[in-house]
C-alpha positions in Angstrom: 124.9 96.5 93.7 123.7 95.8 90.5 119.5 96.0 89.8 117.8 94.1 86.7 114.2 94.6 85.4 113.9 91.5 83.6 110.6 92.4 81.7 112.2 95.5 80.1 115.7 94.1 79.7 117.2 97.4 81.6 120.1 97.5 84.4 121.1 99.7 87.1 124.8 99.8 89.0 124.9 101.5 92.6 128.8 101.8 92.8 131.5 103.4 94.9 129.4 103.3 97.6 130.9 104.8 100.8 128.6 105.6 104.0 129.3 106.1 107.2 126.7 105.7 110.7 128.1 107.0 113.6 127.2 107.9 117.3 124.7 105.2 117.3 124.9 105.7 121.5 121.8 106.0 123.6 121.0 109.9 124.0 123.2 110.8 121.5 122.3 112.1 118.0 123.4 109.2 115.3 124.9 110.8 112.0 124.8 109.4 108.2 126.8 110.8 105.4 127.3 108.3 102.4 128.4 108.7 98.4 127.8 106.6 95.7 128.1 106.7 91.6 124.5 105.7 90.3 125.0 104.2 86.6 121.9 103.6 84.7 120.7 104.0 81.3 124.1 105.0 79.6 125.0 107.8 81.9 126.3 108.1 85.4 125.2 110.4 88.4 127.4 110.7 92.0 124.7 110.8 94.4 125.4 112.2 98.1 123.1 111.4 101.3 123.5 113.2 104.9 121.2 112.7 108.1 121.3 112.7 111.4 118.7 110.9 114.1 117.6 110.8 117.8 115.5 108.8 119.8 116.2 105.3 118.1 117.3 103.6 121.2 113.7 103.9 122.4 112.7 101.9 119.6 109.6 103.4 119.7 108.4 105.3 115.9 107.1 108.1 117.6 110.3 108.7 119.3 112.4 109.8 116.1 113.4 112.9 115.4 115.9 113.3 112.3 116.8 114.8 108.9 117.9 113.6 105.7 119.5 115.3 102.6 119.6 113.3 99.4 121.4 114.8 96.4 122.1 113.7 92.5 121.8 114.7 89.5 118.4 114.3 88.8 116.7 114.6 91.9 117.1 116.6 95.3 115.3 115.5 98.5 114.9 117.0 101.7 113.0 115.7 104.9 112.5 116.5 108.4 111.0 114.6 111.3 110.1 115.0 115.0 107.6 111.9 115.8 107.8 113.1 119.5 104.7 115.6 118.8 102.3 112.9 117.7 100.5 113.8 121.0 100.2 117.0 120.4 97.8 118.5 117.8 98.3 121.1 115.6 102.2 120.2 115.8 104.1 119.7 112.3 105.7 116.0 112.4 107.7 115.7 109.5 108.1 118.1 106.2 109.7 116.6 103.0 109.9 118.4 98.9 111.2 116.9 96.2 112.1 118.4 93.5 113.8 116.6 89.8 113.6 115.6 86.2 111.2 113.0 86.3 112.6 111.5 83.0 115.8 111.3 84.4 115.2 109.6 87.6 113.1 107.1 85.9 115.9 106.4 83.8 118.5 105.8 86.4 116.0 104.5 88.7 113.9 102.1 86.2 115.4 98.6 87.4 115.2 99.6 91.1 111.5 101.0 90.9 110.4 97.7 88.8 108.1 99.6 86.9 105.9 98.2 84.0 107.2 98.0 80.6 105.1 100.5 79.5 105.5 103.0 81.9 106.7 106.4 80.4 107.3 110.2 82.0 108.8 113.1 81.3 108.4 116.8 83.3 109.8 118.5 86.1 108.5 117.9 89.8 108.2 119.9 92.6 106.8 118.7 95.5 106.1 119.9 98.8 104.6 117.2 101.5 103.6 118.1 105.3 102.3 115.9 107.8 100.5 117.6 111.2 99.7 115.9 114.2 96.2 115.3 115.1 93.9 114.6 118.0 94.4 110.5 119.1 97.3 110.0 117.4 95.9 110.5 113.5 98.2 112.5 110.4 97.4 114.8 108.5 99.3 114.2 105.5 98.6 117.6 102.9 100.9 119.0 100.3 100.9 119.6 96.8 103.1 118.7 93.5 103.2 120.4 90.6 104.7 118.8 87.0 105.6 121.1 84.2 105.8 119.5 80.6 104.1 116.5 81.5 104.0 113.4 79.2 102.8 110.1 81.2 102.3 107.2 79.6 101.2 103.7 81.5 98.3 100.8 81.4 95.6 101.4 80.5 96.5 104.8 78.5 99.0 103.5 76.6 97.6 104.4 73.1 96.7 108.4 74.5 99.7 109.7 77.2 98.0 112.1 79.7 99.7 115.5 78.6 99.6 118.6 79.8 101.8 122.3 80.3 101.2 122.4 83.8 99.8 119.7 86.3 98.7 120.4 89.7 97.6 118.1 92.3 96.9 119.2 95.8 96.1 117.1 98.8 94.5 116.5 102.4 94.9 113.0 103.5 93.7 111.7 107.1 96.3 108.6 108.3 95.3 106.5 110.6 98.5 104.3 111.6 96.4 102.1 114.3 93.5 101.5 112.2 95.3 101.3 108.3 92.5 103.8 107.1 93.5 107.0 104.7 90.5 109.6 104.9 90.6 111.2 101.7 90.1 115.1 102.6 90.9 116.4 99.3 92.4 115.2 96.4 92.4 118.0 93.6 94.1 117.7 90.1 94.0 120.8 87.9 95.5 120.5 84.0 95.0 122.0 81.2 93.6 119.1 79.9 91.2 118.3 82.5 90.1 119.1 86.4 89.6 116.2 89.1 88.3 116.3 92.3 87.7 113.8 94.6 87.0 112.8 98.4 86.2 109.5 100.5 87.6 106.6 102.6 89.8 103.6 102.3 90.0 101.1 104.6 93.0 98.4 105.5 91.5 96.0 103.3 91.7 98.4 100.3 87.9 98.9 100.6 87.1 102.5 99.2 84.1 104.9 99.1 84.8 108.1 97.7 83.0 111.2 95.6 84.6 112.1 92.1 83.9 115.5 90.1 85.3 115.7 86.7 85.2 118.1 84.4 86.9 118.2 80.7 86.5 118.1 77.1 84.6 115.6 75.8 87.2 115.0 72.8 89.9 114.4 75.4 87.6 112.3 77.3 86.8 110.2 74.2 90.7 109.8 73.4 91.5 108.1 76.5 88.2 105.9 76.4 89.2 104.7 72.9 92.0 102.1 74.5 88.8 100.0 75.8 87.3 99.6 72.9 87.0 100.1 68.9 83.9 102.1 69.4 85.7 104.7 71.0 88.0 104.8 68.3 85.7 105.8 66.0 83.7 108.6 67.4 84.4 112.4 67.1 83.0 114.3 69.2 83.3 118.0 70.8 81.9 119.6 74.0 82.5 120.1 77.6 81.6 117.3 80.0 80.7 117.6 84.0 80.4 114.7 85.8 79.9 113.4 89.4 79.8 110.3 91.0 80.7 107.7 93.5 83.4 105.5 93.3 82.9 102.1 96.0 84.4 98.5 95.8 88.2 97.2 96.5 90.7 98.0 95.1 92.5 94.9 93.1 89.0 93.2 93.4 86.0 95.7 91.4 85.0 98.8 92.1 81.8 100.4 91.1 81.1 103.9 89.7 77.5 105.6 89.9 76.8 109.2 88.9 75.7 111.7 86.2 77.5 113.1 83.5 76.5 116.3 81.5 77.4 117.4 78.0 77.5 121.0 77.2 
């Protein structure tokens, strides 16, 4: 299989690829194991998957119960599912962590991810994701990831990469399958650089209401401003800002922001 991002001129080759699906037999408990050689960005990784699955002859998504192991080079995943205790809250439904080289994945993974040209991080991830039943058939999806090193550079901060020793972003997200809504519990990001904290709704049709508290230097604040405008550019400035406000609008469409910032 052979992957090309045509905006960024970059090529990916999923080769040697050998898998294997077996015991797909009503009441019995199917089995994946698969290898392939994942060649991308001058380098080459051998990749190894392994799963296994029951319930898929109900056909039912709530019915699966499985595992999967994914192993390469620059990444290692783990996940685990039973969707048979969607009706009972309080009961664990599926538990996944990642953990990687985030430059490295991007660089094998680049052409298959499509991301924009320029897109750019570096740091290591580790990442731990639970997802608990609740009552009438809602997720609780809560977790956290933490980055070490991190260097991320994308639109609209592409003249001022987010930086920072140590990221941390912890999270409490309501799911709603049936309706399409994600109730934003808690969304938390604590840097070095800055803290972020945030809570609210979105709807199926992207529509969002949510709270946001920030709190950072202003100098840093200033640096990542200065990519809307010359203005920004050319003000110093030094201080610690605290701000709160609330986001509303659609996403893809305009959103609105209303609050109060203060300057110490």
């Amino acid at each position: 299989f052979v992957f090309v991002n045509a905006r960024k001129g970059e090529l990916a080759r999923v080769e040697n690829l050998d898998a294997y699906l077996r015991n797909m037999i009503p009441g019995a408990t199917a089995q994946l194991n698969g290898t392939c050689d994942i060649i991308s960005g001058g380098k080459t990784d051998h990749a190894e998957v392994s799963g296994t699955m029951q319930g898929f002859e109900e056909g039912r998504v709530s019915a699966l119960k499985g595992q999967l192991l994914f192993k390469a080079g620059f990444a290692h995943l783990e996940a685990s599912a039973d969707m048979s205790k969607l009706d009972k809250p309080g009961a664990e439904v599926l538990r996944a962590s990642l953990r990687g080289d985030s430059q490295q994945t991007i660089t094998r993974l680049a052409p298959i991810l499509a991301l924009p040209k320029e897109f750019e991080m570096r740091g290591t991830v580790e990442s731990e994701i639970d997802a608990v039943a609740q009552p009438g058939r809602l997720m609780l999806l809560k977790g956290q990831t933490v980055v070490t090193g991190l260097y991320l550079k994308t639109r609209p901060f592409s003249q001022s990469p987010f930086q920072s020793t140590k990221a941390v972003l912890v999270h409490r997200l309501g799911i709603s399958p049936k309706e399409g809504t994600v109730r934003i519990e808690r969304l938390d990001l604590d840097s070095d650089v800055l803290g972020l904290t945030s809570s609210g709704m979105i709807e199926r049709d992207r529509t969002v209401k949510a709270r946001l508290n920030l709190h950072a230097p202003v100098a840093e604040v200033l640096k990542k401003l200065a990519c809307l405008g010359r203005p920004f550019g050319r003000v110093t400035a030094s201080g610690d800002l605290r701000s709160e406000a609330e986001i509303r609008g659609q996403v893809g469409k305009a959103l609105f922001l209303e609050g109060t910032s203060h300057i110490k």
